[in-house]
N, C-alpha and C positions, 0 to 999 in steps of 0.2 A: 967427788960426786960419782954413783955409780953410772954406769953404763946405762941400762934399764931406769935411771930419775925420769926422765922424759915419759916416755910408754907409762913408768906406772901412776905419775900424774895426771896423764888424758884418762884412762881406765878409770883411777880413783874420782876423779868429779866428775867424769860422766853416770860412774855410777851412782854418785851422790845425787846427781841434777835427775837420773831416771827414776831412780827410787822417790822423792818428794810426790812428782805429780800422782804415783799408787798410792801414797799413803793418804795425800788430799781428796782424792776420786778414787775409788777402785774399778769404777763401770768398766773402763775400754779392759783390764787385766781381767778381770772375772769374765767378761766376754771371750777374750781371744784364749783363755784357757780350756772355755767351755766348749770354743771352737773346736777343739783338742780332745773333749769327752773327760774334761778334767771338772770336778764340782767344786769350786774352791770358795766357802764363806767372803762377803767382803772385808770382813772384819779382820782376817789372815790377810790376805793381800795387800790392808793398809800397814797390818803390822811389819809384813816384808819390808813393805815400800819404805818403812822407815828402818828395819836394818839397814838396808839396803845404805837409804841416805846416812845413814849413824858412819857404817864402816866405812864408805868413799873416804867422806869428810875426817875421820881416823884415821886411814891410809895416806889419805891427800897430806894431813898434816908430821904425821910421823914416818912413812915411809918402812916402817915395822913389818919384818922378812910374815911372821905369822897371820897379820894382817893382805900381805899381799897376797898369799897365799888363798885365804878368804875372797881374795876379789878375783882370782881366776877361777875358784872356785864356781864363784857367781858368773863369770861370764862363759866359764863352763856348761853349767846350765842353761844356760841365754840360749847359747848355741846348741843344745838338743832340745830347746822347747821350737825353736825356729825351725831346724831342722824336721820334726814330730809336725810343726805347722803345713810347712812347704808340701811334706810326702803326703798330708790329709788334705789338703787344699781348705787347712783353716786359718783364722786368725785373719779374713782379710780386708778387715780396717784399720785397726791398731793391735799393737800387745800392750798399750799403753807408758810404753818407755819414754816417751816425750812428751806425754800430755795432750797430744791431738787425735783428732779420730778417726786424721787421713796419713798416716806414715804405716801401712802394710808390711809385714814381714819381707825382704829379698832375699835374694841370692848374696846379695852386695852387703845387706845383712850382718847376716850368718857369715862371710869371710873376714866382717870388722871385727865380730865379738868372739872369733875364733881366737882373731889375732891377737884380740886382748887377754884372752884365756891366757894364750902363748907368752908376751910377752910381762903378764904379771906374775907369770910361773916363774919366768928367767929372772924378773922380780927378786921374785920370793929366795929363788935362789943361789944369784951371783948378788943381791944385795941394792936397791935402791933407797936413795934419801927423799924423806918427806921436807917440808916449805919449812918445819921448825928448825932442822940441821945444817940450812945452805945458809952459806955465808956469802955476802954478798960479791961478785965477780964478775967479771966477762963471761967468762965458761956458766955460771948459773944465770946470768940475764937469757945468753943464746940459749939455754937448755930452756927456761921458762918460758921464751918466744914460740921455741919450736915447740913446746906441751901445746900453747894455746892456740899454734897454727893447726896443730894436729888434732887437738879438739875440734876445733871450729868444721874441719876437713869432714870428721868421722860426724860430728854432728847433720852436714851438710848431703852425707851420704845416707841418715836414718831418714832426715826430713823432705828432702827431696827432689833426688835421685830415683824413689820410686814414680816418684812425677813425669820423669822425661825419658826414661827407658821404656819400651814396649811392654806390654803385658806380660808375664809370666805363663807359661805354661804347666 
């Protein structure tokens, strides 16, 4: 099992779980983009919202270098739309990444989806396995504990987190 399984499991369905709720709703994404001065169709953003969930769910299952690659790519982006958000003071109800219409962009944010950029780049290229190539073991139960403590963590940080920190300036 590689190094980066973990990391690019939590990245891989979280991006799968973000991407669903754009593609069922686009409101709060077309909003926070417009926040942005960005005009974006809702019918592109549902479309996104379902790459989005297509390649998670791809990545999640095969762990494929070209696919990881893709999903840092995507949280690449995350993180200059956030970043583009924070510096205009927009975007601040949702981006719709989680389907609610109180999770605001952060600071805390933008250092999760950086991280995921980061670590599904290392992904991409020292090599992680998807749910289809692990065989079952010690070493993959603890690797899969730690995906879904780690999810739960970074989810905990989008939903809220911005709850109990002070305002943003």
């Amino acid at each position: 099992m590689g190094a980066w399984t973990a990391p690019l499991l939590i990245a891989s369905a979280l991006l799968a779980v973000a991407g669903a709720p754009k593609a069922l709703d686009p409101t709060n994404t077309v909003g926070a983009l417009r926040s942005v001065g960005l005009r974006v169709p809702s019918v592109w953003v549902r479309l996104f919202g379902a790459v989005e969930t297509t390649l998670g769910i791809a990545t999640l299952i095969t762990g494929a270098r070209p696919l990881a690659l893709l999903v840092a790519l995507s949280y690449a982006g995350f993180s200059g739309f956030i970043l583009v958000a924070l510096s205009k003071g927009g975007a601040v109800s949702s981006c719709g990444c989680v389907g609610r219409a109180d999770t605001p962009p952060t600071r805390a944010h933008l250092t999760v989806t950086a991280g995921l950029a980061l670590t599904s780049l290392l992904a991409a290229v020292a090599g992680g396995d998807g749910l289809a190539s692990m065989s079952w073991s010690v070493t993959t139960v603890t690797a899969l504990a730690f995906a879904i403590l780690g999810g739960w963590l970074v989810w905990l940080v989008f939903t809220a987190l911005p709850h109990l920190l002070p305002k943003e300036s």
